[in-house]
N, C-alpha and C positions, 0 to 999 in steps of 0.2 A: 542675500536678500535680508532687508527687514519686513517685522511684518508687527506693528502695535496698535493700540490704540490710545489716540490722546492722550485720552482720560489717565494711563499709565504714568504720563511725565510727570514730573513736578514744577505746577506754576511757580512763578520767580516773579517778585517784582521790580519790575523796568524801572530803572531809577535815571539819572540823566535829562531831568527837566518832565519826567512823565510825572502823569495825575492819575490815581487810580487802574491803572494798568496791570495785566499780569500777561507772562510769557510763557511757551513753554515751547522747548528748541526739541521739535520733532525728528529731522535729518539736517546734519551737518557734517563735517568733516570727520569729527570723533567717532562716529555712527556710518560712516563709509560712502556719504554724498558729496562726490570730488566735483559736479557743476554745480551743483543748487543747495538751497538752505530752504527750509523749508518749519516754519515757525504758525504759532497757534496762538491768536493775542485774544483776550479778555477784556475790555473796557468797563468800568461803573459809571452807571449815569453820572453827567457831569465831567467824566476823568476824558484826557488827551495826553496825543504823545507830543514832545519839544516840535516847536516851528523851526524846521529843518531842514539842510540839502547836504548830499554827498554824490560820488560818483554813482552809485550801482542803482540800478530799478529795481522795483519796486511789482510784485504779480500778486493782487488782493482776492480774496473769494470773500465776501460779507457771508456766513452762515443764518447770524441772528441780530435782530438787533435794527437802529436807525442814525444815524449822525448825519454829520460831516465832513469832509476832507475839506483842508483849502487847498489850492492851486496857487503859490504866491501869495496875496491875500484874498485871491476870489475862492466863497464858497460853493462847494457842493453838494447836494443832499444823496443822502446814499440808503439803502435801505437791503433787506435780505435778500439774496441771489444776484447782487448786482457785482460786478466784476473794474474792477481799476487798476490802471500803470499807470505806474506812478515813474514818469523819463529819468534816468541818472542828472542831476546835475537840477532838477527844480524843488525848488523851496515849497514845502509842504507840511503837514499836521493832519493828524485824525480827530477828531472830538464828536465823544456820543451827548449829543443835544435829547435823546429822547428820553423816558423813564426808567428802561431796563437795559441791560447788560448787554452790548454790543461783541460778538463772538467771529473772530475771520482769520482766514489761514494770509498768511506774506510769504511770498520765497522772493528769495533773493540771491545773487551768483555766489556761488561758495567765495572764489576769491578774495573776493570782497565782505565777506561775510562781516557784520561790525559784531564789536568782540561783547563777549556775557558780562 
């Protein structure tokens, strides 16, 4: 068993085409999570992650915060407690359009886990 809190990790910032981003790799393989990945992202108004696809999905929790995700190029407005999958294999981006700091958990299948 693990048992932390967030707050314990250390944010990292996502580099890779990201805007104001920070990460923090909560369970992953190192940490003894052999399906899932399980990660804790940060956004500053204004910042977004690279317009991008790869094989694995994508399980979002919004905690705080408001943006958008696109879908391809179509937006969508996303806001705190709202939940999104993101399919393996479609072109995507996050971007916090609101004032404050956008806060949401992502897992993702460890296999595929993309690398720190």
């Amino acid at each position: 068993m693990r048992l932390i809190n967030f707050t314990d990790v250390e944010a990292q910032e996502v580099e890779q085409g990201a805007t104001g981003v920070k990460i923090r790799w909560l369970i992953d393989e190192e940490a003894g999570g052999k399906n899932f990945c399980m990660r804790h992202f940060e956004m500053a108004p204004g910042g977004s992650t690279p317009h991008h696809e790869h094989e694995w999905e994508h399980e979002v929790f919004i905690l705080e915060g408001s943006g958008e995700v696109l879908s391809g190029d179509t937006p969508h407005a996303f806001g705190s407690g709202d939940v999104i999958l993101v399919p393996g294999g479609e072109k995507h981006q996050f971007r916090n359009t609101g004032d404050t700091p956008i806060s949401f958990f992502c897992m993702v299948p460890a296999s595929n886990q993309p690398s720190r």
